[in-house]
Phi, psi and omega in degrees: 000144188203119146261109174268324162005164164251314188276323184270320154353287171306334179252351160283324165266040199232306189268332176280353187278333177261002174244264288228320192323114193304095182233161174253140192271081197315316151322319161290066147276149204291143169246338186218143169215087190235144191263133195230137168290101176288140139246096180245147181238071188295352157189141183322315173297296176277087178284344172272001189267110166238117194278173157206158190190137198277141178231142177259135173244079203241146188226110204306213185260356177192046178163146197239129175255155179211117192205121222279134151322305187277354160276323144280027186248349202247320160286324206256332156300310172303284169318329190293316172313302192283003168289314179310318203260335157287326185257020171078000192281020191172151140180049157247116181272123178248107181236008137348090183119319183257146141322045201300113154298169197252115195234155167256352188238078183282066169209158182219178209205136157239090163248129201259174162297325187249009169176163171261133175228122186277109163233146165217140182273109178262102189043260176260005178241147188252093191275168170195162158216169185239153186200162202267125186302171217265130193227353198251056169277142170245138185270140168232118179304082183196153199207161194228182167215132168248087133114036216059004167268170166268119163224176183249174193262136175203133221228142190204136151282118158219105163059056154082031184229124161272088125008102167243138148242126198258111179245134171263155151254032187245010150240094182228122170205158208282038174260176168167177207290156189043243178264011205272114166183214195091340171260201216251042152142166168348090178293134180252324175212157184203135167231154165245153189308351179264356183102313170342287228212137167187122191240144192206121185286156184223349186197162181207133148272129189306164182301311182294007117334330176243346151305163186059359170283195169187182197278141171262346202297148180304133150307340157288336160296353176199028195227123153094349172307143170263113177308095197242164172280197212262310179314306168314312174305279187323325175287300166001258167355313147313310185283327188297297196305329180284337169250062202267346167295312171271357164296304202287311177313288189293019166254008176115005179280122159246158197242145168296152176306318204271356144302319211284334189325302182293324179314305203294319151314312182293307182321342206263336174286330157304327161323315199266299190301317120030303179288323208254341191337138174223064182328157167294326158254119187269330169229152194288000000 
């Protein structure tokens, strides 16, 4: 993508400067950091097909970010373009050349002790919703040893899937990968009974590591959202993907025939994925 335009320039780094811009949240300093491996099998149609992608879990003094690795490879890129045009060293944003990873789960989850709040970033707009944490876990007297911790066992219905879950209380704090918490420490693996979804901790950073930090993830990534239901969000979603070639043209990207090209393959393949889609939540 090469934007030359001078006016649409300005008004491209005008909006990405405000979604995207690295700012820190003074309060979040990091307490926790952990890396968790997704292995999903997101459609029916390719039943041998397992994706998989790493998630950062990071966790302040009173609320936890869940967020894809590769969307913050993705932030680090971007801004690095755009600095270049802020501190005058450029004054073009060129991306040409560069690498974006590629993720399927473009979204991040901010969980408190009194709710979960789900965002996803649509073109210009940055949408979310809240939904009430998960409170209706059952503890099973039985313990395991995982990746060298001791855990314990706990099994939850949540949004048409049944849930095994695994915790140490030898970390403790009541998170865990996706919308997932609520117990009496740190969930290290959660699976659902079909086999589907299994999330796995794979890395922890020491605690003496983490003084004097603080969460880094953009404040755009969750600051300034417009408060939407869930039905909504998804309806977005959706209206975007389908117009996603003239959503990007009417923020100023222009594309060579051989980008529009791939849009148009990737939509017809979103189309063919559709049919077999097997969401992580099977019901609202």
């Amino acid at each position: 993508m090469n934007f030359t335009n001078k006016h649409s320039l300005k008004f491209i780094f005008l909006f990405f400067f405000s979604m995207f811009y690295s700012q820190i949240y003074k309060n979040d300093s990091l307490r926790g950091n952990f890396t968790y491996l997704l292995k999903s099998k997101s459609n029916t149609l390719q039943p041998n097909y397992i994706h998989e992608e790493l998630f950062s879990l990071q966790i302040s003094d009173d609320r936890s970010f869940f967020i894809s690795e590769k969307a913050l490879q993705f932030d680090s890129i971007f801004l690095g373009e755009l600095k270049f045009v802020d501190n005058g060293s450029k004054n073009v944003v060129d991306f040409r050349g560069k690498s974006f990873p590629k993720s399927t789960s473009n979204f991040m989850i901010i969980q408190t002790n009194d709710y979960i709040q789900y965002y996803r970033s649509l073109g210009m707009s940055l949408l979310s919703y809240k939904s009430p944490i998960i409170t209706k876990w059952k503890l099973v007297n039985e313990t395991k040893t995982i990746n060298s911790l001791i855990c314990k066992k706990a099994e939850l219905s949540f949004k048409g899937r049944d849930w095994i879950a695994w915790y140490s209380s030898e970390i403790q704090f009541p998170y865990g990968p996706y919308k997932f918490s609520g117990l009496p420490g740190l969930i290290v693996k959660i699976t659902d009974k079909k086999g589907d979804y299994d999330f796995e901790l794979v890395k922890s950073l020491p605690t003496s590591s983490m003084r004097r930090k603080i969460i880094t993830i953009d404040k755009s990534r969750y600051e300034n959202s417009t408060l939407v239901t869930k039905n909504e969000l998804d309806k977005a979603k959706e209206n975007f993907n389908n117009n996603l070639s003239s959503s990007l043209e009417n923020m100023g990207v222009k594309f060579t025939p051989e980008q529009k090209e791939n849009l148009r393959l990737r939509q017809k393949n979103n189309e063919l994925e559709k049919k077999g889609y097997n969401p992580i939540e099977l019901e609202n």
